[in-house]
FIKE-106680 format. One line per field, with one value per residue (C-alpha): residue number from 1; residue in three letters; z, y, x. Coordinates in steps of 0.5 Angstrom, whole numbers. Layout:
n	NUM:... .
res	ALA:... .
up	Z:... .
north	Y:... .
east	X:... .
# end
This chain:
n	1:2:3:4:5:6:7:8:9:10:11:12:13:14:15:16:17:18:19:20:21:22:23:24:25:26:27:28:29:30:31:32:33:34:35:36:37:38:39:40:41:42:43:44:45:46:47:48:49:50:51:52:53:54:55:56:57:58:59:60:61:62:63:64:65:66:67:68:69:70:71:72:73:74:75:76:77:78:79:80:81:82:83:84:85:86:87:88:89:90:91:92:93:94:95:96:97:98:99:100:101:102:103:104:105:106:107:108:109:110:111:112:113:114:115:116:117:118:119:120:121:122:123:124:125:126:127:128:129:130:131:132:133:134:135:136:137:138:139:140:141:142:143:144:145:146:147:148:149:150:151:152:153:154:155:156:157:158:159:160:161:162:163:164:165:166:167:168:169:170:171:172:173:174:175:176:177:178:179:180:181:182:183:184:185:186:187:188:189:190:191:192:193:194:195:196:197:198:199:200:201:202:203:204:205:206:207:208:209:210:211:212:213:214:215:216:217:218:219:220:221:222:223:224:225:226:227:228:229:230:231:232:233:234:235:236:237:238:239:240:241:242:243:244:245:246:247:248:249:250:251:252:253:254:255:256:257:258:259:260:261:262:263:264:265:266:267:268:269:270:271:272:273:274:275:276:277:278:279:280:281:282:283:284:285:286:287:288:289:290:291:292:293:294:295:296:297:298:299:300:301:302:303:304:305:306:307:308:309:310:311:312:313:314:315:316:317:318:319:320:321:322:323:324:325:326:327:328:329:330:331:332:333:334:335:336:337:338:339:340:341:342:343:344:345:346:347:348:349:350:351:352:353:354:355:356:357:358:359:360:361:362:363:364:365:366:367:368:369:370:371:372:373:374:375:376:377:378:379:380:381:382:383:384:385:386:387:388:389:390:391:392:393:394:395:396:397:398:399:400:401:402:403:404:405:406:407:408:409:410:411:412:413:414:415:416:417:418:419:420:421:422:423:424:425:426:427:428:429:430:431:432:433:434:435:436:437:438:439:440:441:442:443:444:445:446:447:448:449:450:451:452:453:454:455:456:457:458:459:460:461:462:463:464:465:466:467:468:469:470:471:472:473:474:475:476:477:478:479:480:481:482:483:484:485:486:487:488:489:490:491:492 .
res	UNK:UNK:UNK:UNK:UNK:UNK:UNK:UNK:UNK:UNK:UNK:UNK:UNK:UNK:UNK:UNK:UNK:UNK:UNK:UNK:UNK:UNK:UNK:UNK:UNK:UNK:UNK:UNK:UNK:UNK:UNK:UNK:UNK:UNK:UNK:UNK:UNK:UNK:UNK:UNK:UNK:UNK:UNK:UNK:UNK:UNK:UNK:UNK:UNK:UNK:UNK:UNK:UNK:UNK:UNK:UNK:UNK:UNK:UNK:UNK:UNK:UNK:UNK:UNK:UNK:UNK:UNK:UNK:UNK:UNK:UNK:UNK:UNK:UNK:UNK:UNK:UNK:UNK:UNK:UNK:UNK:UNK:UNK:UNK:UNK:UNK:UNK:UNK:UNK:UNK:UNK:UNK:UNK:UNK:UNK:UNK:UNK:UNK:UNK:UNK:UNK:UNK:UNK:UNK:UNK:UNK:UNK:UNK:UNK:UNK:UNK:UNK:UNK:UNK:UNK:UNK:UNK:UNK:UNK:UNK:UNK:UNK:UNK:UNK:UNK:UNK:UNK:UNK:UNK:UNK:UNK:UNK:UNK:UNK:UNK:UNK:UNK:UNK:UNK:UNK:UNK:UNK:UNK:UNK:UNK:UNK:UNK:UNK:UNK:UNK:UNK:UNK:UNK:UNK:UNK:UNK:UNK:UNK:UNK:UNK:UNK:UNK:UNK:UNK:UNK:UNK:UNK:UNK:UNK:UNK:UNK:UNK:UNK:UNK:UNK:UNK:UNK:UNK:UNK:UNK:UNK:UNK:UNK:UNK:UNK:UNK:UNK:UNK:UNK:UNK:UNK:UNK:UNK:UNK:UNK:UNK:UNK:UNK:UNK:UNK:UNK:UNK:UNK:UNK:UNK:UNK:UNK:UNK:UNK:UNK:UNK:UNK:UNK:UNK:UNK:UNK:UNK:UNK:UNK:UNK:UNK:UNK:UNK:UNK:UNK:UNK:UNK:UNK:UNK:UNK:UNK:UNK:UNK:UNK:UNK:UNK:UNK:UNK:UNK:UNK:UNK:UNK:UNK:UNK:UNK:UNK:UNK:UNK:UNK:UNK:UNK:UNK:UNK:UNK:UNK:UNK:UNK:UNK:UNK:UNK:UNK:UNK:UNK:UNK:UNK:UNK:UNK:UNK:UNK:UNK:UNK:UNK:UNK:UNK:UNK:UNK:UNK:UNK:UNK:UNK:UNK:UNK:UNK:UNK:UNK:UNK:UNK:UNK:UNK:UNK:UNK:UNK:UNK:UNK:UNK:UNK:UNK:UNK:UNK:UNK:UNK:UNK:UNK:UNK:UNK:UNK:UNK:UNK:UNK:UNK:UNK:UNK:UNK:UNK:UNK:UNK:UNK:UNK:UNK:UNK:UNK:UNK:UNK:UNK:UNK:UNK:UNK:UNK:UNK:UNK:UNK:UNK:UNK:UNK:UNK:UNK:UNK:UNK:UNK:UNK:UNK:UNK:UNK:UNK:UNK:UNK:UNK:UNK:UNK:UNK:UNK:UNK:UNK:UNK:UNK:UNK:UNK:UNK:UNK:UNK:UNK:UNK:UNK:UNK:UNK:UNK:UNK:UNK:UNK:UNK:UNK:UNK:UNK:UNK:UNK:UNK:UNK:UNK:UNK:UNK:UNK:UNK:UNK:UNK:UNK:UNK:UNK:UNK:UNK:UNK:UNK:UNK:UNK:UNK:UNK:UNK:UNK:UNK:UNK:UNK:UNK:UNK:UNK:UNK:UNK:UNK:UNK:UNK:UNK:UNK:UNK:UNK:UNK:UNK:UNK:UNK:UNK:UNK:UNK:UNK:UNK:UNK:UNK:UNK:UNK:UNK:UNK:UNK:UNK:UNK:UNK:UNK:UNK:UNK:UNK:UNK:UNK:UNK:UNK:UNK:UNK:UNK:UNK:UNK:UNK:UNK:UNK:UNK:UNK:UNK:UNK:UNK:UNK:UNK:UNK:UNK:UNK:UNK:UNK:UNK:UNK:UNK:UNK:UNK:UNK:UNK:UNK:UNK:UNK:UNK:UNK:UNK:UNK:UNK:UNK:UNK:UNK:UNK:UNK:UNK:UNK:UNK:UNK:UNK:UNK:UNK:UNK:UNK:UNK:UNK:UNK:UNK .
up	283:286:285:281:286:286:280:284:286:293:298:304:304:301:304:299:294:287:283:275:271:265:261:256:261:266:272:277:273:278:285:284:290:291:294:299:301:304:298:294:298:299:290:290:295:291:284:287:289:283:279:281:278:272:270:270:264:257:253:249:255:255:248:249:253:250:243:247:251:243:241:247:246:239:241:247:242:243:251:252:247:251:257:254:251:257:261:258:252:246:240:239:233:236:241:237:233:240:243:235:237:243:240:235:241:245:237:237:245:241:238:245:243:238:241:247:244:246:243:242:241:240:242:245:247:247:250:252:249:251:251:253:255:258:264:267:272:278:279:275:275:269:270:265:263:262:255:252:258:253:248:254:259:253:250:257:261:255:255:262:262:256:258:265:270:274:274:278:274:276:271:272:277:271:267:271:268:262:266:271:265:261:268:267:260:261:267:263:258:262:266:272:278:282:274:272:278:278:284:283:285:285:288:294:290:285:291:294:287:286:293:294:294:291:285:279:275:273:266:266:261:262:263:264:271:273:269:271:279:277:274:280:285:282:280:288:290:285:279:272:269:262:263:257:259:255:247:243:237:231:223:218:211:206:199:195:199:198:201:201:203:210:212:212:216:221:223:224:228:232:234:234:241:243:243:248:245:247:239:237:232:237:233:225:222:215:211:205:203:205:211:209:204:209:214:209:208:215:217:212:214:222:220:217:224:229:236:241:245:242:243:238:230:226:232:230:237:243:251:255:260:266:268:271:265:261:265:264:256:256:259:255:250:253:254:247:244:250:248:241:237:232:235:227:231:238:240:247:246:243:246:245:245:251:254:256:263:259:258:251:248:240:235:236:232:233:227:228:234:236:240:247:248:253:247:244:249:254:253:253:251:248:242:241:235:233:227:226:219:217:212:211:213:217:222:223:225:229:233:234:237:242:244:251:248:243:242:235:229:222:214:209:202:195:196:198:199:204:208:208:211:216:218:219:223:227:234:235:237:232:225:220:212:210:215:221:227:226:232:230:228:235:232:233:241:241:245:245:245:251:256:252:256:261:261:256:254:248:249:246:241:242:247:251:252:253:259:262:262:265:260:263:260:261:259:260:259:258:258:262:267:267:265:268:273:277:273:276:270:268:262:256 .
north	178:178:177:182:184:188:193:193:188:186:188:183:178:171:164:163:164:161:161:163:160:163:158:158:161:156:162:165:170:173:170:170:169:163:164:159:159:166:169:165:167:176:175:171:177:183:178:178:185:187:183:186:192:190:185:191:194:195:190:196:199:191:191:197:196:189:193:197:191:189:195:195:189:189:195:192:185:185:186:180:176:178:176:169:169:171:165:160:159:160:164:171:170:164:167:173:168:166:173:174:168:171:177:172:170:177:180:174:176:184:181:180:184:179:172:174:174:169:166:169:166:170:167:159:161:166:172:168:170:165:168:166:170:168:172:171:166:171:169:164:162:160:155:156:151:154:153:158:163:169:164:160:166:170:163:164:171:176:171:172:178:179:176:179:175:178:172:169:167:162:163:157:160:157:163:169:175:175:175:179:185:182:184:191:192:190:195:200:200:200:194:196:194:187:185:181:178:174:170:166:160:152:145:148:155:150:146:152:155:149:149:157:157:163:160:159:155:153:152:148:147:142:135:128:127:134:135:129:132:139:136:131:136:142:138:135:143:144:148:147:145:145:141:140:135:131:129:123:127:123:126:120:120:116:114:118:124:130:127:134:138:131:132:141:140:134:137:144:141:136:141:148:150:146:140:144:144:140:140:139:132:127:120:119:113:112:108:103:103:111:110:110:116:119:119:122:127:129:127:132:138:136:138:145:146:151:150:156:163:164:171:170:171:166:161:154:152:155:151:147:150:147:142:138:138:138:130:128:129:127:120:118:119:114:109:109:107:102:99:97:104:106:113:117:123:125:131:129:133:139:145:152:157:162:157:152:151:153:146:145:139:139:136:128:122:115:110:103:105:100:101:98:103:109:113:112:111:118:124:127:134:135:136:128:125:117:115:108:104:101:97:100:107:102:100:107:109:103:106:113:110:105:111:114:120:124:132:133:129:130:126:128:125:127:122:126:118:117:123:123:116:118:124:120:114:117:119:125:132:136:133:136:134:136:142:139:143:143:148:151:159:162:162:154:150:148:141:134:127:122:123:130:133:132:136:137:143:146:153:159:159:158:153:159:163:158:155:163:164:161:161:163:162:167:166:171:173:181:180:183:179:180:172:170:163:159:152:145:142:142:148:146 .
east	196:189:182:177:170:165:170:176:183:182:186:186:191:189:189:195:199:202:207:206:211:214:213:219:224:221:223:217:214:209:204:196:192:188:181:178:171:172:173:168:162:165:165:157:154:157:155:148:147:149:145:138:140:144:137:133:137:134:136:139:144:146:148:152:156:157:159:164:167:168:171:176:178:180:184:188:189:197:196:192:196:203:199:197:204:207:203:201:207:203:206:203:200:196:195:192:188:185:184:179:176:173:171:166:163:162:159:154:152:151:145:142:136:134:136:132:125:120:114:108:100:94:87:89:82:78:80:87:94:100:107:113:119:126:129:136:138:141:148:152:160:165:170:175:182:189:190:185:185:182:177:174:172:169:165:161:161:158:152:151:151:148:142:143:146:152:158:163:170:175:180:186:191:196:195:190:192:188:182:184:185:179:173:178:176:168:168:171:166:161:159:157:162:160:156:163:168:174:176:183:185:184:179:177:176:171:168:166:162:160:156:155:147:146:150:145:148:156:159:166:171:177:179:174:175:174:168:165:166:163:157:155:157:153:147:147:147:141:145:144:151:154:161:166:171:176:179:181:180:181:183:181:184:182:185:182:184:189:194:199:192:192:199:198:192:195:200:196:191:196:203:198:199:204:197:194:188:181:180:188:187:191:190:191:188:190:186:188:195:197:200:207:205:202:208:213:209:208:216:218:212:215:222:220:218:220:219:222:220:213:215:220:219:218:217:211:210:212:213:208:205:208:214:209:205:212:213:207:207:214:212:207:211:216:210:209:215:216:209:212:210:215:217:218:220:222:221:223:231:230:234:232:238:238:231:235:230:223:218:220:217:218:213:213:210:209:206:203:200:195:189:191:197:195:198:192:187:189:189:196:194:201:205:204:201:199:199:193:193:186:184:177:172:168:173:176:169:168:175:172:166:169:173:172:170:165:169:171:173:175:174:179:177:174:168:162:158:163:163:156:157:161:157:152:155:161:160:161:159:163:164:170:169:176:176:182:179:171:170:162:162:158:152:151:153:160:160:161:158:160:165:167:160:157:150:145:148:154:157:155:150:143:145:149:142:138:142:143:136:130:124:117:111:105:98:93:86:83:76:71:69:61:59:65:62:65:68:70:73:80:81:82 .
# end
């Protein structure tokens, strides 16, 4: 699998090659090439020279292909889910759902022609008009993670080129080929070649985007860590920079709460994916004395579960996408029960009839979780709830806002007077009130608080136009020029 520059594969031969995992067979299923600093740059000047043109497009021929873009990619829904399934190990249906969720985005960016409007003032002075009006940033870049390789490009690149810059895509080399298929449909419906780029590979690929000189601005998904370096990096480099880092992403349930509607939603929040989500609900804090109603009502929902091939019919969960990662999760897992947690359910020995080497991970609980345990205080990224008990509201939100992180965080419960509590004093950039997974509609910014986002700005929505464009305000004077004088002063 090779880059997409300039509307065609390249052909040269890469610094070098990875292996792309199936992920439920656990076998090699192809190579992507890795881009090094070479690559980066071939990518950046053909993005440039395509810019130039595709800036002075009409916002209606923009639009156009934008709705054509749509329309190609609602016909090739199940070729881009089996490319996900195929790669990544969620099952065909989540991977449809995800497909959808980036198209909700590219029909936000159709609107183009309305989002890009300024603002406009007659007379400020006699004879002077004020206007403001946003132009494109030139050549930006996209940095998307492995768990959502459809959604995540599409939450970044029809903005972009929408609003008419070119982009560089570098797509996790975990799961490539969806990006790869996704720069095709754009060139089919009428993207001109070199407008939308992919370059495939891992650091030093990201260090060379985030050092190009001829990249405008850098917009990242993916773990703390890495967007804390992206942030710094791009932003010595003179780039603008929207970075989305980590979760602990907590569900609080309340006494009065719907307790069957709190299971349904934690267990469809925490083991969709396989976890693998930045918005996956991680952390349940029981509240008063529901803890151990709570906990039934989960076992039994975990027990109903399938976890197989998420080509399979009737599979819940698919495999994780790696071994490594498949270690990783599996030893946090282990760390928590030796930390004193009560390991409710082990997901660690399921066995897939005929996948006996793909990464299976099984839905996994632990209760009594205490604070200090780095079951609480990681990331895990995996099919792992932890289940918390407190005795009060204010010590739940006092847990949340101690936390490293600010991404997402949900509320169950029947009593309008503490959601509205809870809305105002949690510290977090997307708040649910008996919604488990609280992701905004397109038309309002996806993004964190604290180590969740670094940066100023949230993905898409108004957040997404205003950090691909650059305003410019415009004051002018029609005036005849007899009486005119020469003036010292300051112009007020």
């Amino acid at each position: 699998m090779q880059h997409f520059v300039g509307g065609a594969f390249v052909q040269d031969e890469p610094a070098a090659w990875a292996d792309v995992h199936d992920p439920a067979r656990g076998a090699v299923a192809s190579r992507v090439a890795l881009g090094d600093a070479g690559a980066v740059d071939q990518a950046v000047k053909v993005a440039l020279d395509a810019q130039a043109a595709w800036a002075e497009e009409s916002l209606g021929v923009r639009q156009q292909v934008m709705l054509e873009f749509i329309r190609l990619v609602e016909r090739s829904r199940d070729e881009l889910a089996e490319l996900v399934t195929g790669e990544h190990g969620k099952t065909l249906a989540d991977a449809r759902a995800e497909v959808n969720a980036g198209l909700d985005v590219a029909k936000f960016a159709a609107g183009i022609p309305h989002l890009l409007k300024g603002d406009y003032s007659e007379n400020v002075s006699r004879g002077v008009d004020t206007y403001s009006i946003r132009q494109p940033l030139g050549v930006v870049a996209g940095i998307t993670p492995f768990n959502f390789p459809v959604m995540v490009p599409m939450w970044m690149f029809p903005i972009a080129v929408a609003c008419g810059n070119a982009f560089v895509l570098k797509p996790s080399e975990k799961d490539p080929s969806a990006s790869n298929r996704l720069a095709e449909l754009a060139l089919e419906a009428g993207l001109p070649a070199g407008v939308l780029n992919v370059v495939h590979g891992s650091a030093p690929a990201v260090d060379a985007l985030l050092a190009h000189p001829d990249v405008a601005a850098v917009s990242f998904v993916g773990s703390t860590p890495v967007a804390r370096h992206v942030y710094e990096t791009a932003a010595k480099h003179g780039k603008r920079v929207q970075a989305l880092g980590g979760a602990k992403n907590h569900l609080v349930v309340l006494p009065d709460a719907d307790l069957d509607a709190a299971a349904d939603a934690l267990v469809s929040a925490a083991y969709g994916s396989a976890g693998e989500r930045c918005m996956a609900i991680s952390v349940a804090v029981a509240v008063g004395g529901v803890g151990d109603a709570l906990r039934d009502r989960l076992v039994e929902r975990i027990g109903r579960l399938s976890t197989a091939d998420g080509h399979d019919e009737g599979t819940d969960m698919g495999p994780l996408v790696t071994a490594d990662h498949l270690r990783r999760v599996s030893g946090y897992v282990q760390a928590g029960a030796d930390a004193g947690a009560d390991l409710v359910v082990d997901g660690r020995d399921v066995r897939v009839p005929g996948r006996e080497n793909g990464f299976f991970l099984a839905p996994t609980l632990l209760d009594h979780v205490r604070p200090d345990m780095t079951v609480y205080t990681d990331e895990i990224f995996g099919p792992v709830l932890s289940m918390l008990r407190v005795d009060t509201l204010d010590e739940a939100v006092g847990l949340i806002n101690g936390g490293e992180y600010g991404n997402g965080v949900s509320l169950f419960t029947r009593d309008g007077v503490a959601a509205r509590k809870f809305q105002h004093t949690v510290q977090a950039g997307m708040v649910g009130l008996n919604v488990p997974i609280p992701v905004p509609i397109p038309y309002f910014p996806f993004g964190g608080w604290k180590h969740s986002l670094f940066g100023d700005s949230g993905q898409y929505g108004e957040d997404g136009i205003r950090f691909f464009t650059r305003r410019k305000v415009v004051t002018s004077r029609w005036a005849p020029s007899a009486g005119s004088r020469v003036d010292m002063r300051f112009p007020a």
